[in-house]
DSSP file (Angstrom, degrees, kcal/mol; ACC not computed):
  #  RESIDUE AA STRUCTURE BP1 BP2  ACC     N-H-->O    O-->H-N    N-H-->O    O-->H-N    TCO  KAPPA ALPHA  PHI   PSI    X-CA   Y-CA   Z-CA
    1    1 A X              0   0    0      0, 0.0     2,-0.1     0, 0.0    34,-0.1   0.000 360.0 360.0 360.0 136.1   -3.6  -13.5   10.8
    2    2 A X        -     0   0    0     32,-0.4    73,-0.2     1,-0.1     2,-0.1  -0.410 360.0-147.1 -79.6 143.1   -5.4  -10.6    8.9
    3    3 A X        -     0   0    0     71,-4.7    -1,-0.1    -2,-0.1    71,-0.0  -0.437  22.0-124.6 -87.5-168.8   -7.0  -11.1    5.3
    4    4 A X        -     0   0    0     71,-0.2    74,-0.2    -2,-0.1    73,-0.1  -0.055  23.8-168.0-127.0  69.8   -7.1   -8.6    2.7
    5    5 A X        -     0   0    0     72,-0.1    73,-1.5    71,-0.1     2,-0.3   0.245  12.5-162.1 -32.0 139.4   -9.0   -6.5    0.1
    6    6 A X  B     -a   78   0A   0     71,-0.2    73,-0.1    73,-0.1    -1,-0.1  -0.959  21.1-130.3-130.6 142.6   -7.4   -4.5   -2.6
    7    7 A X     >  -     0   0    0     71,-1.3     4,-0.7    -2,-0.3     5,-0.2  -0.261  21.3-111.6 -89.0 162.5   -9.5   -1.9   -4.1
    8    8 A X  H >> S+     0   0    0      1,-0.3     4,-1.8     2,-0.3     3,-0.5   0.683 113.8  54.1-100.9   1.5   -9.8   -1.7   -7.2
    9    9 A X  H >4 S+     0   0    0      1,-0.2     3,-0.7     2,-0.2     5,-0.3   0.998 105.6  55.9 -32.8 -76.6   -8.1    1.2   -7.9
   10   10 A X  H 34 S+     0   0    0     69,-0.4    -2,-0.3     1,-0.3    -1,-0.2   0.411 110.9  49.6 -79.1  -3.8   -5.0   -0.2   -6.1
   11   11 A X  H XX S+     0   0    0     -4,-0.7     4,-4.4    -3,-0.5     3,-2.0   0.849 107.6  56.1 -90.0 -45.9   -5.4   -3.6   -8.9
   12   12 A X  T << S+     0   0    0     -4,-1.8    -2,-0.3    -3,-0.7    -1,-0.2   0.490 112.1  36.4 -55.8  -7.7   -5.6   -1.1  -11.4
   13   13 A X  T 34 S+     0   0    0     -4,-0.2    -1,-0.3     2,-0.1    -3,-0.1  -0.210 115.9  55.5-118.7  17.7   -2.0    0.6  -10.3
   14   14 A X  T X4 S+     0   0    0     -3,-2.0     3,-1.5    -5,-0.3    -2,-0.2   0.608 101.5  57.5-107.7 -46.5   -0.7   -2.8   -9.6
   15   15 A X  T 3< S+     0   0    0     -4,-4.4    -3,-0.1     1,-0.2    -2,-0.1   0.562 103.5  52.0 -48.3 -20.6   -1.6   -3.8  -13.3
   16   16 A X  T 3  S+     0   0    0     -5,-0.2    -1,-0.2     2,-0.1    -4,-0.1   0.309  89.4  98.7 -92.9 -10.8    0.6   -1.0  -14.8
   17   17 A X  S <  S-     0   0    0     -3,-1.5     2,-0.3     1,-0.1    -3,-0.1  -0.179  82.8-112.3 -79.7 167.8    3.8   -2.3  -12.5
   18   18 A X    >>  -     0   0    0      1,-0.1     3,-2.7     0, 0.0     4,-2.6  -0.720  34.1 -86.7-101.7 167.0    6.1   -4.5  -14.7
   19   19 A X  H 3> S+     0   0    0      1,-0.3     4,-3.5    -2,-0.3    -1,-0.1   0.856 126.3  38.0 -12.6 -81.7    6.5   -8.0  -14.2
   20   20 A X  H 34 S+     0   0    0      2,-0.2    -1,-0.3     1,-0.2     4,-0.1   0.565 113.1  56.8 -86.5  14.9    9.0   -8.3  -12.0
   21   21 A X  H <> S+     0   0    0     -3,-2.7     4,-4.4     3,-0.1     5,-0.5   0.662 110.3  53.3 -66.3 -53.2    7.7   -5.0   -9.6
   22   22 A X  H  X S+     0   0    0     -4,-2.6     4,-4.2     1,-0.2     5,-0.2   0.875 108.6  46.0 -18.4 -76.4    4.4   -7.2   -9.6
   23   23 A X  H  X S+     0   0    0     -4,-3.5     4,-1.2     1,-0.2    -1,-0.2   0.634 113.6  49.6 -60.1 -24.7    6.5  -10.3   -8.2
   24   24 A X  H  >>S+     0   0    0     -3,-0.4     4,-4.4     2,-0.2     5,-1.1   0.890 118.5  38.5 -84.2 -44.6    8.5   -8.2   -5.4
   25   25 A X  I  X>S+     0   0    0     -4,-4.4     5,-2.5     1,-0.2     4,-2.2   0.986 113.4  49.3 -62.1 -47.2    5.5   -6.7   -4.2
   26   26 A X  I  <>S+     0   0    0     -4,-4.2     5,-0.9    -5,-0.5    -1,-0.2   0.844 126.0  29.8 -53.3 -36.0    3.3   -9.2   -4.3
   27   27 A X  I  <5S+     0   0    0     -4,-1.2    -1,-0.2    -5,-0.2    -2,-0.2   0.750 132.5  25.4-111.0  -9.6    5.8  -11.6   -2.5
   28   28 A X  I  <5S+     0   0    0     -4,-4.4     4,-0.4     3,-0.1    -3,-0.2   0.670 130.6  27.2-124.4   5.6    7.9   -9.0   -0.2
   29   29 A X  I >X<S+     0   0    0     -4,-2.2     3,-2.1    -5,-1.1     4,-1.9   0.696 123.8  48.4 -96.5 -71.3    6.0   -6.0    0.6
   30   30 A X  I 3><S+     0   0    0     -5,-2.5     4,-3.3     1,-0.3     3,-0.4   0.764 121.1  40.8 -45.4 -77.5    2.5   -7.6    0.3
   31   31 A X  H 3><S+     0   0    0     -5,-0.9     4,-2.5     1,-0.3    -1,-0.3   0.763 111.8  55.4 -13.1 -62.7    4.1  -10.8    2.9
   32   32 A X  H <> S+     0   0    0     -3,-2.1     4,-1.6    -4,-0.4    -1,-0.3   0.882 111.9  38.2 -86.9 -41.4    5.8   -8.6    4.9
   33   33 A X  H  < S+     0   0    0     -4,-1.9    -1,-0.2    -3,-0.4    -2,-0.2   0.857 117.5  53.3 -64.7 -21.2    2.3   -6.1    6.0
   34   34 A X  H  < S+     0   0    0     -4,-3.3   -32,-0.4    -5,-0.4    -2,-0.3   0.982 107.1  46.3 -89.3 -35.5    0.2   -9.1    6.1
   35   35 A X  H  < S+     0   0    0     -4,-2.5     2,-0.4     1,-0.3    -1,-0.2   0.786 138.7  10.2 -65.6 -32.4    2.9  -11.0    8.8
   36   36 A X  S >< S-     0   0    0     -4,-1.6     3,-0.9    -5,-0.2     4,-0.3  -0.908  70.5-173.4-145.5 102.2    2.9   -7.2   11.0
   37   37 A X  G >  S+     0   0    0     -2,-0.4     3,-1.4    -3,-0.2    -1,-0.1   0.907  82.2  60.4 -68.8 -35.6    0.3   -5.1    9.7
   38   38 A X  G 3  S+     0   0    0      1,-0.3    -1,-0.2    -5,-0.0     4,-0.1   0.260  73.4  98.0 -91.9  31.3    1.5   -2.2   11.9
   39   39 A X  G <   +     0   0    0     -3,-0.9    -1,-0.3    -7,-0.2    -2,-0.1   0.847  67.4  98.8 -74.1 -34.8    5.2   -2.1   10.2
   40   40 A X  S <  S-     0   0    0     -3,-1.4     2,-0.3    -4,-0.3    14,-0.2  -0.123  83.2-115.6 -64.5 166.8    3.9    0.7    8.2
   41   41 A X  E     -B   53   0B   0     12,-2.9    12,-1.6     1,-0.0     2,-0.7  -0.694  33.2-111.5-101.0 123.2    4.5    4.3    9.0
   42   42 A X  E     -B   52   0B   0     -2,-0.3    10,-0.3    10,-0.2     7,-0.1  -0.602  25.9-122.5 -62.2 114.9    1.3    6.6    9.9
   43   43 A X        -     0   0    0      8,-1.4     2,-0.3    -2,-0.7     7,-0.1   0.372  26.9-142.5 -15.6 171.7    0.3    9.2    7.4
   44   44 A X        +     0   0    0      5,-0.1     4,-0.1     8,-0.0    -1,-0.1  -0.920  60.4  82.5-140.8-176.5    0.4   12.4    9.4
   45   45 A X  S >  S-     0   0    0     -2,-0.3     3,-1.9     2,-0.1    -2,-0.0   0.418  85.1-100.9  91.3 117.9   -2.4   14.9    8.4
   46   46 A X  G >  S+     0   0    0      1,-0.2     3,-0.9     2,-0.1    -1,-0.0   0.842 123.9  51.9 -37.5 -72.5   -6.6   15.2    9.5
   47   47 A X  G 3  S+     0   0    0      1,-0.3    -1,-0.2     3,-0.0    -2,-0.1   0.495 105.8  46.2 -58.2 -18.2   -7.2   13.5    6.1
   48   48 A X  G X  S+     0   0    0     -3,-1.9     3,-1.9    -4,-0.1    -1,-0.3  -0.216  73.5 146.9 -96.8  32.7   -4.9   10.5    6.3
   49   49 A X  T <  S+     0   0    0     -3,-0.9     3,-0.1     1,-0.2    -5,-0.1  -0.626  77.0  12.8 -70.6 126.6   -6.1    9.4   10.2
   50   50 A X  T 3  S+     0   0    0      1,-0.3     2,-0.5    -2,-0.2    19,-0.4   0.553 100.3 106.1  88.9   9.6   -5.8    5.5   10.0
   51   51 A X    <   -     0   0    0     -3,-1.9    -8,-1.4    17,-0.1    -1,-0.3  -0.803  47.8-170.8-121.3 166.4   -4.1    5.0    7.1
   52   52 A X  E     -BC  42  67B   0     15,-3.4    15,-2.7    -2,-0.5     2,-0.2  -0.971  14.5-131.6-139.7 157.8   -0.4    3.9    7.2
   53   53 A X  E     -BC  41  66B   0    -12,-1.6   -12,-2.9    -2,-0.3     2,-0.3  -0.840   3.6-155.7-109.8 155.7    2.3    3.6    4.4
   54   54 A X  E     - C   0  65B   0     11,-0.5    11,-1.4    -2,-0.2     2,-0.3  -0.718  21.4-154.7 -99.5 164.7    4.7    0.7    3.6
   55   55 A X  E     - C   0  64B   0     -2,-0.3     2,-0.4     9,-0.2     9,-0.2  -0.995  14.6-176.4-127.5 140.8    7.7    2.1    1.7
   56   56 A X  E     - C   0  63B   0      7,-5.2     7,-1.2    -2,-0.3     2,-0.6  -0.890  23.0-147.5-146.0 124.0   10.0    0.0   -0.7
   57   57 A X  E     + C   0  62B   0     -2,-0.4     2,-0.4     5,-0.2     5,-0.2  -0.752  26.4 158.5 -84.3 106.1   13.0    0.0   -2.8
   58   58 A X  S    S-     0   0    0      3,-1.7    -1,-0.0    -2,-0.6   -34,-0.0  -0.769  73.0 -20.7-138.9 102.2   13.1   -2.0   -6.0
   59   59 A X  S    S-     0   0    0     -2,-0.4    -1,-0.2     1,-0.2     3,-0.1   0.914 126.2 -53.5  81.2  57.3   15.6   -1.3   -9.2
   60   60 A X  S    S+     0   0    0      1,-0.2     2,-0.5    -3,-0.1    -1,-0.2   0.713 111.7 126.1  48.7  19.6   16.0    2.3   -7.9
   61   61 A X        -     0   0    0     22,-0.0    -3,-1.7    23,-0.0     2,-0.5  -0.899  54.9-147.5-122.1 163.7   12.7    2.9   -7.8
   62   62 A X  E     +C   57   0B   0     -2,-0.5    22,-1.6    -5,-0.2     2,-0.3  -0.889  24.4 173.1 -89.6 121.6   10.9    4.1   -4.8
   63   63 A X  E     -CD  56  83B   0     -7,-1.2    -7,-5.2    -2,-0.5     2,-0.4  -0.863  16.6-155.8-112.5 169.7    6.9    2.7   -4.4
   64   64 A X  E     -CD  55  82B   0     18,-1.3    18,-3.2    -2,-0.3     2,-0.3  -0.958   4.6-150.5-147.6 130.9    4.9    3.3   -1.6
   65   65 A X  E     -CD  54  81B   0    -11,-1.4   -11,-0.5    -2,-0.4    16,-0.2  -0.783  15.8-156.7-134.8  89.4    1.9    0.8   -0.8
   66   66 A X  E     +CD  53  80B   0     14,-1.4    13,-1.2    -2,-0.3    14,-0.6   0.010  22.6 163.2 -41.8 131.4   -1.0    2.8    1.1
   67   67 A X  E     -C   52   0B   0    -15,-2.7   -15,-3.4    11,-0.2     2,-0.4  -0.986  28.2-147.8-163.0-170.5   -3.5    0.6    3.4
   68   68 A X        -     0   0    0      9,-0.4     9,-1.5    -2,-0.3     2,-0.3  -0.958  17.9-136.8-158.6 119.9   -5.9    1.1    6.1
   69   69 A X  E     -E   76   0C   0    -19,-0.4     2,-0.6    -2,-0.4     7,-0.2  -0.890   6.5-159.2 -96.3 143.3   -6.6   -1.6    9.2
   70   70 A X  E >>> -E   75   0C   0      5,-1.0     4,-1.7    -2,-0.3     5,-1.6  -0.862   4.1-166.6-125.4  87.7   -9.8   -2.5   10.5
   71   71 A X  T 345S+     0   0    0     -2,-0.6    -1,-0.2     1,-0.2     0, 0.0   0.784  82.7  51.8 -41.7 -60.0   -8.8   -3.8   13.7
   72   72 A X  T 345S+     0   0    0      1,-0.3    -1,-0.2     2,-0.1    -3,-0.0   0.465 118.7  31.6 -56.9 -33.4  -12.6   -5.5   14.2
   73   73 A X  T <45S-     0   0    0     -3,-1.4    -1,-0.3     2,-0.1    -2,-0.2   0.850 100.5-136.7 -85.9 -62.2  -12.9   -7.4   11.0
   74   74 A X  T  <5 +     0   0    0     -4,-1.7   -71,-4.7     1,-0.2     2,-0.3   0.609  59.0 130.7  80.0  77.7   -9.2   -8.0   11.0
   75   75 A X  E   < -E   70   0C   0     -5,-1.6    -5,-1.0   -73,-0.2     2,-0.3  -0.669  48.2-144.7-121.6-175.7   -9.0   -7.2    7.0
   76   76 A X  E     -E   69   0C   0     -2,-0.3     2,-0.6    -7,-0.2    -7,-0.2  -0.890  12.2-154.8-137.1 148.3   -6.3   -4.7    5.6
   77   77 A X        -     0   0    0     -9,-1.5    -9,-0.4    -2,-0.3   -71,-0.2  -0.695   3.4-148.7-145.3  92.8   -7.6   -2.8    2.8
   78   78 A X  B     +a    6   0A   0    -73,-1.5   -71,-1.3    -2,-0.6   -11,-0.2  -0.357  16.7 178.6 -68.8 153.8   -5.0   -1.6    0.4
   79   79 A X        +     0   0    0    -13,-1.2   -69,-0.4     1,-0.2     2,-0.2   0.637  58.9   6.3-130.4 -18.9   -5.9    1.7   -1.3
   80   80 A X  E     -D   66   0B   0    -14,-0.6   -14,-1.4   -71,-0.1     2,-0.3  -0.561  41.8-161.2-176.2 115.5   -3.1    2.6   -3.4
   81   81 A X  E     +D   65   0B   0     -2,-0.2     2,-0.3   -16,-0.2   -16,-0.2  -0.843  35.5 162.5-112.1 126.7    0.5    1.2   -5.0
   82   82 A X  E     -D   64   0B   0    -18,-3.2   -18,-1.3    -2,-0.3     2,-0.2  -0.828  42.3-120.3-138.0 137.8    2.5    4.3   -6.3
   83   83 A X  E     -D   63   0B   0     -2,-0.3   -20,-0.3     2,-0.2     4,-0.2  -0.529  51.1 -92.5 -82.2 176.0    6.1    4.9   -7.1
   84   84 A X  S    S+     0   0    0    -22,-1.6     3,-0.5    -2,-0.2     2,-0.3   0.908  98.1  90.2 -51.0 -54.6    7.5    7.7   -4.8
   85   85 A X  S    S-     0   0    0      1,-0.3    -2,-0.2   -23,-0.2    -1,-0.1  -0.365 104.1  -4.1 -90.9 133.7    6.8   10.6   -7.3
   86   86 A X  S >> S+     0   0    0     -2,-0.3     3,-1.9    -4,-0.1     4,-1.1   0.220  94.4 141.0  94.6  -8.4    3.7   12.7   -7.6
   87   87 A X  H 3>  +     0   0    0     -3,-0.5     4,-2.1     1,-0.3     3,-0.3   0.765  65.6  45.4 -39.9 -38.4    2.5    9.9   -4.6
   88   88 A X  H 3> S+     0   0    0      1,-0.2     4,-1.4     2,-0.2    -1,-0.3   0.625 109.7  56.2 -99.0  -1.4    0.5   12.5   -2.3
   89   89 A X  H <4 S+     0   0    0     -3,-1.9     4,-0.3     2,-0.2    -1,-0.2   0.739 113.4  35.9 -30.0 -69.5   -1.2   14.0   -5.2
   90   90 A X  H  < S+     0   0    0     -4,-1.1     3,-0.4    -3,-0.3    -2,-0.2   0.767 117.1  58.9 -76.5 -38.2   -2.7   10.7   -6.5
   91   91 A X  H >< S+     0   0    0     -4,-2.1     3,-4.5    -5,-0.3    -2,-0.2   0.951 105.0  47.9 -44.0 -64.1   -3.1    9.7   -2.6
   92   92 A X  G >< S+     0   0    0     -4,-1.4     3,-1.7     1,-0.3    -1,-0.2   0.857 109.0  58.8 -70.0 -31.7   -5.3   12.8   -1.9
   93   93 A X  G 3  S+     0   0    0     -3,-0.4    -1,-0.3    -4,-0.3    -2,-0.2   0.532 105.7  43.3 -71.4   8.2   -7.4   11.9   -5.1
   94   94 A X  G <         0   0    0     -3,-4.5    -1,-0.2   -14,-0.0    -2,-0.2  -0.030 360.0 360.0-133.0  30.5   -8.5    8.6   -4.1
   95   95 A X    <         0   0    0     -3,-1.7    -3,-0.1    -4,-0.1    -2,-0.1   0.270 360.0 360.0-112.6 360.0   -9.6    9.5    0.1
């Protein structure tokens, strides 16, 4: 089983979610990467090499939860939880 880090960007865009986004990620995205880390989809692009997205639907709205495995350690390192829009934008400002 992998642990995890979240950076602290990614608490700081977790903290701005409401309530009940919080409680769906935290218990069905977050669950679901740490049970198969490699369910997420690879970035494509040199500058995204290693990093994968989950994607998620909750109350019509789209978020996307960025992470990065480090096969060796066996950690996950989330880097950034986004709703759909403006996502590669804020992505490219925080690699």
């Amino acid at each position: 089983m992998y642990n995890f880090v979240v950076a602290n960007s990614c608490k700081k865009d977790f903290k701005k979610l409401d309530k009940n986004a919080q409680e769906f990620i935290r218990h069905f995205c977050f669950s679901k990467i740490l049970q198969n880390p490699y369910i997420g989809k690879k970035l494509k692009g040199d500058e995204f090499q290693g990093i994968l997205k989950f994607g998620a639907v909750f109350k019509a709205v789209d978020y996307r939860i960025v992470y990065k495995i480090e096969k060796e350690k066996l950690i996950i390192i989330f880097i950034i939880i986004a709703s759909r829009e403006n996502f590669y934008k804020k992505l490219k400002k925080r690699i």
